[in-house]
C-alpha positions as CSV (number, residue, x, y, z in Angstrom):
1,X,10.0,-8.1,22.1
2,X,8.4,-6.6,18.8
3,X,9.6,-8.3,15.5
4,X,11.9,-5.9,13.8
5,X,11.8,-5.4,9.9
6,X,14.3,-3.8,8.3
7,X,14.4,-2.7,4.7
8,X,17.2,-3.1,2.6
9,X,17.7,-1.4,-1.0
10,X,20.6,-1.9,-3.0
11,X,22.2,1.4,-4.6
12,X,24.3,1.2,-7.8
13,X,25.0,5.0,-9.3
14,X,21.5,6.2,-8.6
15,X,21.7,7.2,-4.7
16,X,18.8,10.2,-5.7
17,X,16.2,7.5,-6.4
18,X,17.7,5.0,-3.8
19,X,17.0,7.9,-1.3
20,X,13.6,8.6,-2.3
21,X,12.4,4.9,-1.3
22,X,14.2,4.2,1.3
23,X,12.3,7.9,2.9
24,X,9.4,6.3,1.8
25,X,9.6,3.2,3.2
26,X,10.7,4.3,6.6
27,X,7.0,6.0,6.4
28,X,5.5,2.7,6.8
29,X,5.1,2.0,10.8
30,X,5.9,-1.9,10.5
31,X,9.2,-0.8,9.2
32,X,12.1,-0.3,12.0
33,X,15.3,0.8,9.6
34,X,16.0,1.0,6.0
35,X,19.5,0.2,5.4
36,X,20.8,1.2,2.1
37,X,23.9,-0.8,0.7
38,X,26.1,1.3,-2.2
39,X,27.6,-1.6,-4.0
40,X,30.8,0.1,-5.1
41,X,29.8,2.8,-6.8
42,X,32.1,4.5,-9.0
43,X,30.3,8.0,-8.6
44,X,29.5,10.2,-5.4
45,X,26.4,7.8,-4.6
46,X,28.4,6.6,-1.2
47,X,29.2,10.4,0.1
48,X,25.5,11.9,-0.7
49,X,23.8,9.0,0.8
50,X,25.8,9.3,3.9
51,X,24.4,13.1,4.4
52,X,21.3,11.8,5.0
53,X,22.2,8.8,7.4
54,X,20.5,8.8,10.7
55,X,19.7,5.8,13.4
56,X,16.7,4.9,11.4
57,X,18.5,5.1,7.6
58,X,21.4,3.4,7.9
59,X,24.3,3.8,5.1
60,X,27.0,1.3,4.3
61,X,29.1,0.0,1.4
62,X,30.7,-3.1,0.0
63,X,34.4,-3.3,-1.2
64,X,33.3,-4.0,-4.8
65,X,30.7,-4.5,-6.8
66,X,29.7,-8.1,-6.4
67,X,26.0,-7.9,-8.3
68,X,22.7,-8.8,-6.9
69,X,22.9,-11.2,-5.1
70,X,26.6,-9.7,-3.5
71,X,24.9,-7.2,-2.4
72,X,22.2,-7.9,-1.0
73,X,23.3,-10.4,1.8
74,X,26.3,-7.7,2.5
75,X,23.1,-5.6,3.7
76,X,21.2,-8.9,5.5
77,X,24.1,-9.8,7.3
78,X,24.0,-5.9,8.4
79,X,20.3,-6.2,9.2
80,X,20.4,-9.4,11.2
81,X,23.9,-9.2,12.7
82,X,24.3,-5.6,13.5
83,X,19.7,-4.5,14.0
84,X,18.8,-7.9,15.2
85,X,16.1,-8.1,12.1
86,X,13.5,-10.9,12.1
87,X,12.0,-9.6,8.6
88,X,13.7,-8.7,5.6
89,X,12.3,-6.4,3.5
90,X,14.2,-6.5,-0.1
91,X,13.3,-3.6,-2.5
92,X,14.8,-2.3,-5.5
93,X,15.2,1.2,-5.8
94,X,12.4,1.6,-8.1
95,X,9.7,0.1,-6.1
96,X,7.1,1.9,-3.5
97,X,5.6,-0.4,-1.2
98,X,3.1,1.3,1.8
99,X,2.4,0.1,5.1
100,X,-0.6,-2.3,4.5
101,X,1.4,-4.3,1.7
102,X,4.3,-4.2,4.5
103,X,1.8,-5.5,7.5
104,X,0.0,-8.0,5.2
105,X,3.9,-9.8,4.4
106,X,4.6,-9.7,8.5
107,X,1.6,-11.0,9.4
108,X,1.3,-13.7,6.4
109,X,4.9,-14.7,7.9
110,X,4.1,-14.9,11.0
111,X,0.5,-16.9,10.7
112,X,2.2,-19.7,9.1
113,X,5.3,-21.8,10.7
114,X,6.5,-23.2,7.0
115,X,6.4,-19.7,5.1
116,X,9.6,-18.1,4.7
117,X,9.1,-15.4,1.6
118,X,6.2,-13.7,0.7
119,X,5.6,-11.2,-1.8
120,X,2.9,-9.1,-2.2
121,X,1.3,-8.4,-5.6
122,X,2.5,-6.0,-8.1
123,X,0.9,-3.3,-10.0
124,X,2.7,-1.0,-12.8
125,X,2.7,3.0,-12.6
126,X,-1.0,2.7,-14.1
127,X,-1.9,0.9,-11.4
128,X,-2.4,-2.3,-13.3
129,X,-1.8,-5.5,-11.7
130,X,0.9,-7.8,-13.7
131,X,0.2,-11.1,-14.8
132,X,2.3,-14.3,-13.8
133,X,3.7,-12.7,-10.6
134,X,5.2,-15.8,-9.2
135,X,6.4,-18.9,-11.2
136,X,7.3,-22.5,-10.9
137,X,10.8,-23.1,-9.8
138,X,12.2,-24.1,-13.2
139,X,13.9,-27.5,-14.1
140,X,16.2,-28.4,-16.8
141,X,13.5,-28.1,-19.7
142,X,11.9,-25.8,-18.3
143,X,15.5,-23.5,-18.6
144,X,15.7,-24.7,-22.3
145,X,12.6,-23.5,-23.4
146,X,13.4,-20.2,-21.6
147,X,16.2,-19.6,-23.4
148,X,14.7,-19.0,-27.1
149,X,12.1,-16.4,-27.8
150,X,10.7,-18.7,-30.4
151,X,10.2,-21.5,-28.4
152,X,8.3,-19.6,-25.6
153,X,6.1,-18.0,-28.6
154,X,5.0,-21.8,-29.9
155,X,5.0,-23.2,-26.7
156,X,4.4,-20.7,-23.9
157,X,6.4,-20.4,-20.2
158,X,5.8,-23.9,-18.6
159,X,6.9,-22.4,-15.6
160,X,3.6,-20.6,-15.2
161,X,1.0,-21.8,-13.0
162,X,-2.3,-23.2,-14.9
163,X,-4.0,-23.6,-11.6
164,X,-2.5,-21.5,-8.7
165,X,-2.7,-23.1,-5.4
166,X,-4.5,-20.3,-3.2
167,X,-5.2,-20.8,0.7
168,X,-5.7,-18.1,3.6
169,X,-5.1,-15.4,0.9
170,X,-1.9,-16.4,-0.2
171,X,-1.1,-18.0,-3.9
172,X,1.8,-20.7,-3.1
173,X,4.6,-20.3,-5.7
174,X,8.0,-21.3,-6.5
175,X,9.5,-18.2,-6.9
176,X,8.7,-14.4,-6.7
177,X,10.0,-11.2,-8.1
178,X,13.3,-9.8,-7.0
179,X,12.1,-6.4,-7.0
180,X,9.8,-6.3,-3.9
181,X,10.3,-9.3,-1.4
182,X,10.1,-10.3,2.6
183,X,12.0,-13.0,4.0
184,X,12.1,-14.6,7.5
185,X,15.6,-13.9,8.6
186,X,15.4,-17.2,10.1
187,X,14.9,-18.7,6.8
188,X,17.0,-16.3,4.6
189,X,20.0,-17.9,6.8
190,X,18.9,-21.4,6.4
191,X,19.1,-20.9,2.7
192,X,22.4,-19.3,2.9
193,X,21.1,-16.3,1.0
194,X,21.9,-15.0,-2.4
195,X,24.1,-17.4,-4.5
196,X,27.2,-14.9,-5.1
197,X,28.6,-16.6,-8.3
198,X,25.9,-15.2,-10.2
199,X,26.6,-11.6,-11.1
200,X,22.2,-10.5,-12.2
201,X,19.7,-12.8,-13.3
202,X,18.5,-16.0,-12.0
203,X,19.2,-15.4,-8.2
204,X,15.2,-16.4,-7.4
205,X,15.2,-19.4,-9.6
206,X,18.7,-20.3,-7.1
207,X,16.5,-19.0,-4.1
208,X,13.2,-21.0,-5.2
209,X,14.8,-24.2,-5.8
210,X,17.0,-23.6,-2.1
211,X,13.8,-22.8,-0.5
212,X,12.1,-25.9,-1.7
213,X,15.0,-28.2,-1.2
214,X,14.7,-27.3,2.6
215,X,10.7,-27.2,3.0
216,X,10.6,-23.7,3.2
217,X,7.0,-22.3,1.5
218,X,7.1,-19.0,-0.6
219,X,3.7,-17.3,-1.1
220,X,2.2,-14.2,-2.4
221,X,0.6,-12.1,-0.2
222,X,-2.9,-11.4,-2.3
223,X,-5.1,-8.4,-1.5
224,X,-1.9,-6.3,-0.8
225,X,0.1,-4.2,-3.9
226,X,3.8,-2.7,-4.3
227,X,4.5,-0.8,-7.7
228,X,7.3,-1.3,-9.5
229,X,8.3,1.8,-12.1
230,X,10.8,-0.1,-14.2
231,X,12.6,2.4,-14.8
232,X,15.3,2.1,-17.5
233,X,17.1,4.6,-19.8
234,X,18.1,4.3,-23.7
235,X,21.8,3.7,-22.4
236,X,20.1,0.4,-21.3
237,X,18.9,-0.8,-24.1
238,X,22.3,-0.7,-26.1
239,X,23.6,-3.0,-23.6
240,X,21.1,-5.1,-24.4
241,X,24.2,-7.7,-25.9
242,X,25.7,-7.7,-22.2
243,X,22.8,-8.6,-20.5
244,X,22.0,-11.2,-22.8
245,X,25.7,-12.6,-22.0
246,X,25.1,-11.9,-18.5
247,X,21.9,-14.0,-18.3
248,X,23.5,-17.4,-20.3
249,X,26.1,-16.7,-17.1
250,X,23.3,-17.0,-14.6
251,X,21.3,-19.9,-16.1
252,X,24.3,-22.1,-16.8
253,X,25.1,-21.0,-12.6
254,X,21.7,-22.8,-12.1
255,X,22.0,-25.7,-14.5
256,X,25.2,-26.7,-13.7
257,X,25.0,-26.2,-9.8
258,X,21.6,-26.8,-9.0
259,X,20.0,-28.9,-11.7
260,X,22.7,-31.2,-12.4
261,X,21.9,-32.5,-15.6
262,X,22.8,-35.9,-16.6
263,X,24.9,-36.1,-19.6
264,X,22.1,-36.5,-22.1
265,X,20.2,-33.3,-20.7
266,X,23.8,-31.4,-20.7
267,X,24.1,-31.9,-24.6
268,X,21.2,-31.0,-25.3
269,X,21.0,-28.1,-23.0
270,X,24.3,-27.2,-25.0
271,X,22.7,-27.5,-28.3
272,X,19.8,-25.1,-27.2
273,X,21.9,-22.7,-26.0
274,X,23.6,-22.7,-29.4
275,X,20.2,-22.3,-31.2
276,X,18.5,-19.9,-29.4
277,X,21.6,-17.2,-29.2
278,X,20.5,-16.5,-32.6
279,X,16.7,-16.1,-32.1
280,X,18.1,-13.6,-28.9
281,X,20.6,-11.5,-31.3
282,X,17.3,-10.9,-34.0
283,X,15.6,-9.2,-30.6
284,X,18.1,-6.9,-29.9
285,X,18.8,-5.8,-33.6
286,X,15.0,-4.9,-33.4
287,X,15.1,-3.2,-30.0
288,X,18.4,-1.3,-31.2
289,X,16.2,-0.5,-35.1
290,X,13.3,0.7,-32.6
291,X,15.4,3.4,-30.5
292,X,17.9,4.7,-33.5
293,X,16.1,7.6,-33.7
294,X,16.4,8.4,-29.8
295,X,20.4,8.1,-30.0
């Protein structure tokens, strides 16, 4: 029997653009269904999707809005339970991925018996590949130097790769992007998926360190491109505060849960924390001074 791969894109509000890639998607041959999951939209996102169901596009909702992470395994339990998927294909609704990036994931998967995510590399709407597309899964100091802008500007990321292991064409990693990735469903259940405490932020650090914990490799697929648009919106950046909140949420998720600090690494984390939320708060008074004149 062929594998199956089934695409999944999670909708909030935006159905138009969730509809535009999950059509393009389904023009890539080694893809059986998309399967778009509405995560409780409060608008008409549900309804206009559903006009355009058919056996291939599949349509369904959650009960509420759980975030990311929520919503994603509502639509891999769909994939694997209900289409009998053996690959899934995470996208978010502002990523185009073609059918060689598609065939180079399935066949990096299927070449090697450890590999359980792959991701292939990503280019921006100029066609520009991005640096540091995969990344270390982070440990307690690693988190603490994330958290303040001014400490990433004197020291750098130290979840960054100096010297990237690269075999066969792949570049082993920690973690990769949530914007464009392909699991095993085999090992996407043996990690239990998505960690559904944490609303946005942070779910491939939780994924990463899962994945390692069990022996389960994550690679990116080299040689093969999605592109990612970003989009965003003005509206966006004035919730810049809430995502900041948001994000502490997510990282003390992962401290607390995964990286158990010891008592000595908990107060300090604590006192970091405290620190950097003012270095954060200068950043988005300067974003918010930057786009006054677009209000």
């Amino acid at each position: 029997m062929p594998n199956k791969c089934v695409a999944i894109i999670l909708n909030y509000m935006d159905y138009e653009q969730s509809l535009v890639c999950a059509r393009q998607v389904l023009s890539c041959e080694s893809v059986d269904y998309a399967v778009v999951v509405d995560n409780a939209s409060p608008n008409e996102s549900f309804d206009e999707l559903k006009k355009h169901a058919s056996n291939s596009l599949q349509v369904i909702k959650t009960d509420h809005n759980g975030g990311y992470g929520f919503g994603n395994n509502y639509g891999a339990r769909y994939a694997i339970d209900k289409l009998c998927a053996d690959f899934l294909l995470i996208l978010n609704p502002d990523v185009c991925i073609e059918e060689p990036a598609v065939r180079g994931c399935i066949e990096a998967l299927l070449a090697h018996d450890d590999l359980g995510l792959v991701s292939p590399e990503v280019k921006d709407t100029s066609d520009i590949p991005l640096d540091n597309q995969g990344w270390k899964v982070p440990n307690i100091y690693d988190e603490m130097r994330l958290m303040s802008a001014v400490a990433i500007k004197l020291l750098g990321d130290s979840t960054c790769y100096d010297k990237p292991i690269i075999t066969d064409g792949l570049q082993y990693v920690g973690c990769v992007s949530g914007a464009c990735l392909m699991y095993k469903a085999s090992a996407f259940k043996a990690s239990g998926g998505y960690d559904e405490e944490a609303f946005l932020y942070n779910e491939e650090s939780m994924m990463g360190f899962k994945l390692k914990r069990l022996g389960i490799k994550t690679a990116i697929v080299l040689g093969i491109y999605y592109v990612h648009e970003h989009s965003g919106t003005i509206s966006q950046v004035l919730k810049l505060e809430q995502k900041l909140i948001e994000k502490n949420k997510s990282r003390d998720i992962y401290v607390y849960k995964y990286l158990k600090p010891n008592a000595w690494q908990s107060l300090f984390y604590k006192l970091v924390k405290f620190l950097s939320f003012f270095d954060r708060k200068l950043i988005i008074l300067k974003r918010v001074l930057i786009n006054k004149d677009r209000w």
